[in-house]
Every structure is written in C-alpha cells, then in structure tokens.
C-alpha positions as CSV (number, residue, x, y, z in Angstrom):
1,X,-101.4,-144.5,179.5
2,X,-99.1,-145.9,176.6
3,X,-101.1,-146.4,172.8
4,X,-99.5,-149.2,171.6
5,X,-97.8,-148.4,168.4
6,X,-97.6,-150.9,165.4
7,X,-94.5,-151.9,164.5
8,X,-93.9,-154.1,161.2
9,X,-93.5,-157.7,161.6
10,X,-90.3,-159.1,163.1
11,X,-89.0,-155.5,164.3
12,X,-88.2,-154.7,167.9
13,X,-90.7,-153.5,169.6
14,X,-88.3,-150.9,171.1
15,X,-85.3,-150.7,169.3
16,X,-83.4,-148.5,171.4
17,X,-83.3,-148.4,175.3
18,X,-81.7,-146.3,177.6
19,X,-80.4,-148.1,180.8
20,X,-79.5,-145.2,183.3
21,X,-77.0,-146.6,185.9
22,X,-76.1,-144.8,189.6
23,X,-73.8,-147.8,189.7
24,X,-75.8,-148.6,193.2
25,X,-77.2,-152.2,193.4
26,X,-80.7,-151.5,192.9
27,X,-79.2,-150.4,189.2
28,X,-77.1,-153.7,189.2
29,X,-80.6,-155.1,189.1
30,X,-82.6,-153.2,186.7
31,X,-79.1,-153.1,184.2
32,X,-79.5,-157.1,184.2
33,X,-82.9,-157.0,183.6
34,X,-82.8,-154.3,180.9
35,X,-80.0,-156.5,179.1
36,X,-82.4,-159.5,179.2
37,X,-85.1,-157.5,178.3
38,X,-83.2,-156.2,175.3
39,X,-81.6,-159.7,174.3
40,X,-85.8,-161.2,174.3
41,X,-86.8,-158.6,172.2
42,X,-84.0,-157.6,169.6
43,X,-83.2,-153.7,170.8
44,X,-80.0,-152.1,171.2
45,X,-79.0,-150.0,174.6
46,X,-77.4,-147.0,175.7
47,X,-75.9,-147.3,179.3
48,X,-76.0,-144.0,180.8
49,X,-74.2,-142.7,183.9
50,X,-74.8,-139.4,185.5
51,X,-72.0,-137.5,187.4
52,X,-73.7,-134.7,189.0
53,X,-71.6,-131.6,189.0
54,X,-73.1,-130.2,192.9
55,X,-72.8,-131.1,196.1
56,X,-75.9,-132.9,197.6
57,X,-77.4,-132.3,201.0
58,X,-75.8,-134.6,203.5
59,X,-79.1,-136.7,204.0
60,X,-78.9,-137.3,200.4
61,X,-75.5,-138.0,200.2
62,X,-75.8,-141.1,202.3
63,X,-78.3,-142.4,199.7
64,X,-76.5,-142.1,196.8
65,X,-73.6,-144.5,195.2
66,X,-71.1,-141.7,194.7
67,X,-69.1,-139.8,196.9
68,X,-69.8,-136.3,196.8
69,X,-66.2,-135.1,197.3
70,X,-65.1,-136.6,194.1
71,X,-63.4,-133.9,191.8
72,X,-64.2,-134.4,188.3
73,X,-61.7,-136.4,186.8
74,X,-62.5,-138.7,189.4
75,X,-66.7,-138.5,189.1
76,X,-65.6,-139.0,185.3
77,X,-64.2,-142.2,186.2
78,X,-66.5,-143.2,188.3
79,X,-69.3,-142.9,185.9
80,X,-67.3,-144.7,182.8
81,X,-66.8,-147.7,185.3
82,X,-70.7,-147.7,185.6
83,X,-71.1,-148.1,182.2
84,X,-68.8,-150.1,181.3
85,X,-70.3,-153.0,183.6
86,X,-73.9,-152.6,181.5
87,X,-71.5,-152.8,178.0
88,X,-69.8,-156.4,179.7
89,X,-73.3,-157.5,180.9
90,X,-75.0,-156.6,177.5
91,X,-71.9,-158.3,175.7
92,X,-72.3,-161.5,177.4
93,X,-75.9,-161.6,176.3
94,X,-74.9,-160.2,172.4
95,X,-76.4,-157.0,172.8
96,X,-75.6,-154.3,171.1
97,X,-74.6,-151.1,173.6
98,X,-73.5,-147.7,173.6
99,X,-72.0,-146.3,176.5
100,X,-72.7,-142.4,177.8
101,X,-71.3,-140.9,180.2
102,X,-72.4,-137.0,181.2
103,X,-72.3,-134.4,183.7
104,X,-75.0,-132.5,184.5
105,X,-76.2,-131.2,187.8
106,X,-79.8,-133.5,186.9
107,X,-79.5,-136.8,186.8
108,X,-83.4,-136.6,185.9
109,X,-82.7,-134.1,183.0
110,X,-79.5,-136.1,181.7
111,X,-81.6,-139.2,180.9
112,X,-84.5,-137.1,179.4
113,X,-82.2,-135.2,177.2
114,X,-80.1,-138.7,176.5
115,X,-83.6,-140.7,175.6
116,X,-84.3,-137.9,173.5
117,X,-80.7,-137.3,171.9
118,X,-80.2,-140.6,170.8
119,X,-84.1,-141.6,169.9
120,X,-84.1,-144.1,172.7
121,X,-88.2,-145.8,172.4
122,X,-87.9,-147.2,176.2
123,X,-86.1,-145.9,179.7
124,X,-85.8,-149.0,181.4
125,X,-84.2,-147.7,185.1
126,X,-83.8,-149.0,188.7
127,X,-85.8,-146.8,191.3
128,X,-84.9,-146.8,195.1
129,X,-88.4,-146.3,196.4
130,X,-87.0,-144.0,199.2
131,X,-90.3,-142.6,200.7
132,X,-90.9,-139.7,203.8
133,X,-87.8,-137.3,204.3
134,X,-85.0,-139.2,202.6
135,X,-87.7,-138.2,199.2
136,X,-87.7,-135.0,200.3
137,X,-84.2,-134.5,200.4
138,X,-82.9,-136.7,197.6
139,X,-86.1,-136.3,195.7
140,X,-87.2,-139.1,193.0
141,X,-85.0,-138.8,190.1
142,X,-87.3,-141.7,189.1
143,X,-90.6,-139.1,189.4
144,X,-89.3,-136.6,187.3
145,X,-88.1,-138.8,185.2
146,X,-91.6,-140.7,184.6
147,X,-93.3,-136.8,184.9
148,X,-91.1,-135.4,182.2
149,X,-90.9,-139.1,179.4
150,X,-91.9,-138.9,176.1
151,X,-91.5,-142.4,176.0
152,X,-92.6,-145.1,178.0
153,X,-90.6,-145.8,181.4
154,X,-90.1,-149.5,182.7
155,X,-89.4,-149.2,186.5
156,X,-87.6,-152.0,188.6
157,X,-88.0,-151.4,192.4
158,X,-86.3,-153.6,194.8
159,X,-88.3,-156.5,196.6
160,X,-89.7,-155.0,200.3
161,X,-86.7,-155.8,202.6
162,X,-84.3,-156.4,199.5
163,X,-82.5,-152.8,200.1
C-alpha cells in the first residue's frame, strides 16, 4: 500500500515519471497513456529504453521487441528510436521529456536505478502479462520491477485478446 503524501496546492502530484519503453506495442500503449497522464496532472517524464547487453533464451527471444543479434551500435539505435517516439508523443501533448537510453543486462534494474537517479515520484510502464512458461523463461521485468520500487508503479496491461 501507497500513504498518500501531501503535496502543496497546485503542485504535481508526481512531478517526475519514468516511462520505460521495449518499443513493443503493449509500451506504445502505456507511453500514450503515461503522456496523457503526465499532460492532466502537470509532471515531466523521462522515456527510458533498455538495450540489454546478453543474449536471451530463445523462448524469450520470440517475446521480446528486439532482436537479440543486434551488435551494440545497432541495440544503441534501436533504443534511441524508442525514445524518441515517447519525446514526439509527449511534445505533441506539451510535455516536458527527457530521453534515456542505457545498457544494462536488467532491464528491471535499469528502471530502478533510472527512477532513482533522476528522482522520478511514479514508474508508469506497459506489462505483457505473459503467464506459465513464457514467465518462466522471460520472467516479469514488470514483477521485479514492482518488488524492488521505492515509488509507486502504475501498470498498463493489454485488454484479454488485445496482444
């Protein structure tokens, strides 16, 4: 459970929020909604895109946006493009955005170490909802991430049948 925290009147509620982005649709989806999120309620965001510096299992691989092979010049681009379509989006709505980029070989850990490295009050982040053995292969960036928060964690999943 989340205390609520009083904030002065007229100041954002969360003035900060990191958008983590996989650049798969399910975080086309929670990137819009974090921009309008951010747009009602006067914050600022930090787009985040992890390139993950191992190779993945292969059952994995077929779940995530990224091509495994990439070399890192190429994951580097890959992840820049990610966040450079949350900086358009938030543009459009005259948000304010910082975009990250970072390689790590935890996507999980990235976005806890980004929240906390650039005092972000809110993750707002897509989640894929993969359940049985795709979990257990991939396992749920999304899990650690809400395990390991020291802020609150706003979770879009798709719509049953939408993915």
């Amino acid at each position: 459970m989340v205390n609520p925290i009083a904030h002065p009147a007229g100041a954002p509620r969360y003035k900060r929020i990191l958008v983590p982005t996989d650049g798969s649709d399910v975080s086309a989806a929670a990137e819009h909604a974090a921009v309008e999120f951010a747009r009602a309620h006067g914050s600022e965001i930090v787009a985040l895109s992890v390139a993950q510096t191992y190779p993945t299992y292969a059952a994995a691989e077929a779940a995530m946006a990224v091509d495994p092979n990439l070399d890192s010049e190429a994951l580097r681009a890959w992840a820049e493009r990610n966040v450079r379509r949350v900086s358009a989006a938030a543009a459009g709505a005259g948000v304010a955005c910082t975009p990250l980029t970072v390689f790590s070989h935890s996507a999980s850990d990235a976005i806890l170490d980004s929240a906390r490295d650039h005092d972000c009050d809110l993750i707002f982040m897509g989640s894929h909802g993969r359940r049985g053995l795709s979990r257990l292969l991939a396992g749920s960036e999304t899990q650690k991430v809400l395990a390991g928060a020291e802020v609150p964690v706003m979770v879009l999943r798709p719509r049953p049948g939408s993915a």
